[in-house]
N, C-alpha and C positions, 0 to 999 in steps of 0.2 A: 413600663413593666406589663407584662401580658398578664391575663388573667386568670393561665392557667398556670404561671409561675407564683403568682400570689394564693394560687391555694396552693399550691406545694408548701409554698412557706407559712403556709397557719396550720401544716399539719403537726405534730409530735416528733421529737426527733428520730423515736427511733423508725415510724413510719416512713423517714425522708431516706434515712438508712437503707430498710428494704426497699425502696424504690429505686436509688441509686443503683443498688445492688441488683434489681432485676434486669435495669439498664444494659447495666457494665454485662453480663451473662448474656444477653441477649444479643449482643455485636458481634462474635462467631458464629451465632447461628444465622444471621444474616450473610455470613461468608464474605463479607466487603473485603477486599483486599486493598491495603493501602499501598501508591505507589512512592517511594521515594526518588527525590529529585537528582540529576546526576552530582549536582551542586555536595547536595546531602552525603549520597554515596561516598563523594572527594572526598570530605570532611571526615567520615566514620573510618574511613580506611587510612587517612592520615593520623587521627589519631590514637588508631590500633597499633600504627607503625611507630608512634613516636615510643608507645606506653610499652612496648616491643624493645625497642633500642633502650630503653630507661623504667627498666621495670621497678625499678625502687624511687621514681620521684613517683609525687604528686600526693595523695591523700586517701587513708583508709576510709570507708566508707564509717564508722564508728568518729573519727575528727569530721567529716562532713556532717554528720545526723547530731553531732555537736556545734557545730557553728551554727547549722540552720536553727538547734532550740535556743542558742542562745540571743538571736536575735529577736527574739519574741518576749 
């Protein structure tokens, strides 16, 4: 563990909070543009088409953010 991750982590949490949070604000202003792989693409457009053809399977987002609490 770096040094500078260990003070992160003796700081307050909500300290760790605003830091996070200046982070995450700060990565459009740097304008990085992520590329996605063709790989990637395939996959996002395939499964746009499936959700397309079947728009009544799979899971509302409210059963999803249920399963995930209840695994915890």
């Amino acid at each position: 563990m770096t040094q500078i991750l260990k003070d992160i982590l003796n700081l307050g949490v909500s300290e760790r909070i605003l830091m996070v949070e200046a982070i995450w604000n700060s990565i459009p202003e740097n304008e990085v543009t992520l590329e996605l792989s063709d790989e990637t693409k395939q996959l996002l457009d395939d499964r746009l088409a499936t959700h397309e053809d079947n728009p009544n399977e799979g899971s509302s987002w409210e059963e999803v953010k249920s399963r995930i609490r209840n695994q915890f």
